[in-house]
C-alpha positions, 0 to 999 in steps of 0.5 A: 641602715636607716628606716624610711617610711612606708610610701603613701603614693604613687610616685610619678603622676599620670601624664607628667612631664619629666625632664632628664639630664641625660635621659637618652642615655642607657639608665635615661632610656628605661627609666624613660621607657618605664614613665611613658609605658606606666604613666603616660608621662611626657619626657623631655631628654637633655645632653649636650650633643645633637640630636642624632639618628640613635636619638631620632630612633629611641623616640620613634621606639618610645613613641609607640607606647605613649607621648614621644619624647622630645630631646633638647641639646644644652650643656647643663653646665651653663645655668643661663641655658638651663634658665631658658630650657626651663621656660621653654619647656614651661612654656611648651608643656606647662 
């Protein structure tokens, strides 16, 4: 058992942009859910395939309550990608 402090705030900000590694899958998809429907909050998914029909669908669903999340294909294995993920997504969201 430990003690944590007491939270002083909310989590997440109001129109924050989060990425996720992973993000369209199951845990990825309510989380994502719970950020665009409570915080208005952009999310950018990150796998290693292609966007597909089942991906095309979650953002279309997602969409409905807020910013549509946007899905980029990159192995998060190669940190050279990752390192131009990042400034892409800098570059798009800030």
């Amino acid at each position: 058992r430990c003690a944590l402090p007491a939270a002083t705030g909310e989590v997440y900000r109001r129109g924050g942009v989060y990425v996720l590694i992973g993000g369209a899958g199951g845990v990825g998809e309510v989380l994502s859910e719970h950020l665009v429907r409570t915080y208005a909050a952009q999310v950018i998914w990150l796998g290693r395939r292609a966007a597909d029909e089942r991906i095309e669908g979650l953002c279309a669903r997602l969409s409905q309550w807020g910013p549509r999340p946007a899905y980029i294909a990159v192995d998060a294995r190669d940190a050279a990608a990752l390192s131009s993920v990042r400034a892409q997504i800098v570059s798009q969201y800030g």
